[in-house]
C-alpha positions as MATLAB code, in Angstrom:
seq = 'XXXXXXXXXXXXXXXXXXXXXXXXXXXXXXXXXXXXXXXXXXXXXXXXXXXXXXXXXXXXXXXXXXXXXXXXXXXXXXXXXXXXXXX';
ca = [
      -0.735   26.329   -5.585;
       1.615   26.106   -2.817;
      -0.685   26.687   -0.387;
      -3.163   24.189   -1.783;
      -0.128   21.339   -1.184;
       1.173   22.443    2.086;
      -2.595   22.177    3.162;
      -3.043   18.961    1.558;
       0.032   18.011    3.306;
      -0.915   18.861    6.725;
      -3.929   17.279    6.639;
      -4.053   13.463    8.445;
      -6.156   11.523    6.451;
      -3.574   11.320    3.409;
      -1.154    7.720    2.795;
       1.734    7.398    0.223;
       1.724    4.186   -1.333;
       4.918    2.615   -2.503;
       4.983   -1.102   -3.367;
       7.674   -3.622   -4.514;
       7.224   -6.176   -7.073;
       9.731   -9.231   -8.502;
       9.157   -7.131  -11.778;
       7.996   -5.670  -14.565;
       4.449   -6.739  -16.289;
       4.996   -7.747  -19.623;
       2.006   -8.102  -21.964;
       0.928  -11.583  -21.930;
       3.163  -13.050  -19.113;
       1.754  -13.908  -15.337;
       1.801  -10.538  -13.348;
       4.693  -10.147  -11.056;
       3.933  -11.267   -8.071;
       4.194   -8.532   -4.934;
       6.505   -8.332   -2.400;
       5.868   -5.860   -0.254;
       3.309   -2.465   -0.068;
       4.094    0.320    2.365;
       1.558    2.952    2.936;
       2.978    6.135    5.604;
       1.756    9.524    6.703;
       4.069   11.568    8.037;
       2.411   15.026    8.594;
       2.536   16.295   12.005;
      -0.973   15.030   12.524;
      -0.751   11.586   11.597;
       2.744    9.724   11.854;
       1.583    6.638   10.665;
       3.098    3.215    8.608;
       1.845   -0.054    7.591;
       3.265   -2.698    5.572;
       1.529   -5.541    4.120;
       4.032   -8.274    3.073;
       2.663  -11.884    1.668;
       5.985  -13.179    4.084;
       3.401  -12.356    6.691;
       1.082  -15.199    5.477;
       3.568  -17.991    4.374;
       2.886  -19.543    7.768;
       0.597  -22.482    6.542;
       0.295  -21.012    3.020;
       1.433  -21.192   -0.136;
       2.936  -18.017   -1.646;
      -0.147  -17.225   -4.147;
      -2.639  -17.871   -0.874;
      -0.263  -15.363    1.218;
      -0.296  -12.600   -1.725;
      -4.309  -12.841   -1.647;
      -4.774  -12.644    2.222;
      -1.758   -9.884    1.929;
      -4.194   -7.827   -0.835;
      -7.102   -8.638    1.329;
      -5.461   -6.947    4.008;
      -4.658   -4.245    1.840;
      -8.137   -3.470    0.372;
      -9.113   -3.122    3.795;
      -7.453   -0.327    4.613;
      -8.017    1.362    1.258;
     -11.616    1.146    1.218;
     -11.861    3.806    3.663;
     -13.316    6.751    1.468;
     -12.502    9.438    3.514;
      -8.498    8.741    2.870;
      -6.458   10.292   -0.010;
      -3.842    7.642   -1.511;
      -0.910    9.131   -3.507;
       1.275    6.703   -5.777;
];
C-alpha cells in the first residue's frame, strides 16, 4: 500500500482541493455561499496552486454573479479527465 501512495504521490497530474465556505448547509436553508477554493500539487513534478475566489469577480458584479463566474472558472479546470482531485 505504501508504495501504491508514494506513487500516486509522485505523479503530476494529481490537485488537493480545499475550499472555504461562510458555513455549514443546513437542510432547507440557502447553501452557504463560497469564499474561496484552492486546488495545489506539490510533488516534485508539478508545484502548482490556483485559487478561485468570487472577490475576483466583484468588479462590476454582484456577489451571486461573482460566485457563478468563480465556479465557472472552477469547472474549467476540473473537467480535465486526465487529473485526480482529492478532497
Amino acid at each position: 500500500m505504501d508504495n501504491k501512495l508514494e506513487d500516486f504521490l509522485n505523479k503530476k497530474d494529481y490537485y488537493f482541493i480545499h475550499y472555504a465556505s461562510e458555513g455549514f448547509y443546513n437542510g432547507s436553508s440557502p447553501a452557504p455561499k463560497i469564499s474561496c477554493i484552492v486546488i495545489y500539487n506539490d510533488s516534485e513534478l508539478n508545484k502548482d496552486k490556483k485559487r478561485f475566489s468570487p472577490m475576483d469577480y466583484l468588479v462590476g458584479n454582484n456577489l451571486e454573479t461573482a460566485e457563478r463566474l468563480c465556479l465557472e472558472k472552477f469547472k474549467q479546470i476540473i473537467s480535465n479527465t486526465n487529473t485526480c482531485f482529492i478532497h
